[in-house]
C-alpha positions as CSV (number, residue, x, y, z in Angstrom):
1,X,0.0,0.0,0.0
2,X,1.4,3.3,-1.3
3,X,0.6,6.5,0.6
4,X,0.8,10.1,-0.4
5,X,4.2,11.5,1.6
6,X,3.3,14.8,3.6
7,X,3.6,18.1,1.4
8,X,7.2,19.3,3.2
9,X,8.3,15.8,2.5
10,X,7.4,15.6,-1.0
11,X,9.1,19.2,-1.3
12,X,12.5,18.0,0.4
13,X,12.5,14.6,-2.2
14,X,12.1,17.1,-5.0
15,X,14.6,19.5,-4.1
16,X,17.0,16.6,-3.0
17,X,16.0,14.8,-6.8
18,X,17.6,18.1,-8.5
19,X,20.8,17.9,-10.8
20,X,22.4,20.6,-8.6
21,X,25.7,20.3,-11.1
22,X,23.5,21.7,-14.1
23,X,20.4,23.4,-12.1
24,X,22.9,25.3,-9.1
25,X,22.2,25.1,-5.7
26,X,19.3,27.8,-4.4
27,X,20.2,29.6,-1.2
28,X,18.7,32.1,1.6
29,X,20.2,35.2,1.6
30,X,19.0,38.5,2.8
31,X,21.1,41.8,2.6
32,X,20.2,45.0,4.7
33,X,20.9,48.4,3.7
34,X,21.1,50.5,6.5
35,X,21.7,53.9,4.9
36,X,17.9,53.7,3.8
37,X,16.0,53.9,7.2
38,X,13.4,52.1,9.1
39,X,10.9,51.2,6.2
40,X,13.9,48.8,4.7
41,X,14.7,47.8,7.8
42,X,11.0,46.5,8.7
43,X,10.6,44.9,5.4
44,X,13.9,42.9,6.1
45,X,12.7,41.9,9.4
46,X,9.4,40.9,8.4
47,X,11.3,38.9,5.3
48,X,13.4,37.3,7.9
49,X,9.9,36.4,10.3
50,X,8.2,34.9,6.8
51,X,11.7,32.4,6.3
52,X,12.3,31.8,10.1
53,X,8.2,30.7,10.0
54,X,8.9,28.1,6.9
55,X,11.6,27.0,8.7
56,X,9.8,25.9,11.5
57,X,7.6,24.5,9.9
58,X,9.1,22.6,7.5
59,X,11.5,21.4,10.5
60,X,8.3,20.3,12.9
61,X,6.9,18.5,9.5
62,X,9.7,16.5,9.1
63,X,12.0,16.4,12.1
64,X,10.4,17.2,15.1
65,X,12.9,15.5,17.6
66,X,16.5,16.5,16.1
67,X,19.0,18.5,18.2
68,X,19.5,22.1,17.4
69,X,22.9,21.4,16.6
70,X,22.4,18.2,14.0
71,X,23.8,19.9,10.6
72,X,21.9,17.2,8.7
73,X,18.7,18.5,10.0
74,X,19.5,21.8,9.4
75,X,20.6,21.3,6.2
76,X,17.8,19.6,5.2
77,X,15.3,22.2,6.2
78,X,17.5,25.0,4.4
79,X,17.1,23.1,1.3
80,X,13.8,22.6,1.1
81,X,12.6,25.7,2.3
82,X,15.0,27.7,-0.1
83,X,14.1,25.4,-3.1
84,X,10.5,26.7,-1.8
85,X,11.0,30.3,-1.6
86,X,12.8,30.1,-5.3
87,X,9.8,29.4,-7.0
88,X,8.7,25.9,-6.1
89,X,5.5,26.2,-3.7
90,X,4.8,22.9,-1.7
């Protein structure tokens, strides 16, 4: 009996399944210009909130009891969620 995987695991097969030699390898990455002021500065933070909240998400989907310090977990979430936030919606 075959069942449908969860959405954030489908999401992390896919993004693992990816020919990262020919395809490149998407990452987070925010940049902050402070010499524009406060309205920057909030839409940065709020940009950081929205990635932080994927994150989480994707990490209590699919890895709800890993240490805080397991790089393979961590590692794992960053690639899904930034394969995510480039385009591909789970």
């Amino acid at each position: 009996m075959t069942t449908t995987p969860h959405p954030h695991l489908a999401l992390l097969r896919e993004a693992q399944d990816r020919a990262l030699e020919s395809e490149g390898i998407p990452m987070v990455l925010a940049l902050l210009d402070h010499r524009v002021g406060t309205g920057a500065e909030r839409a940065a933070h709020a940009e950081g909130q929205r990635l932080a909240a994927a994150m989480d998400d994707v990490r209590g989907a699919l890895l709800p009891g890993h240490r805080g310090s397991d790089l393979g977990a961590t590692t794992a979430v960053l690639q899904a969620v930034s394969y995510a936030d480039f385009g591909r919606l789970p």
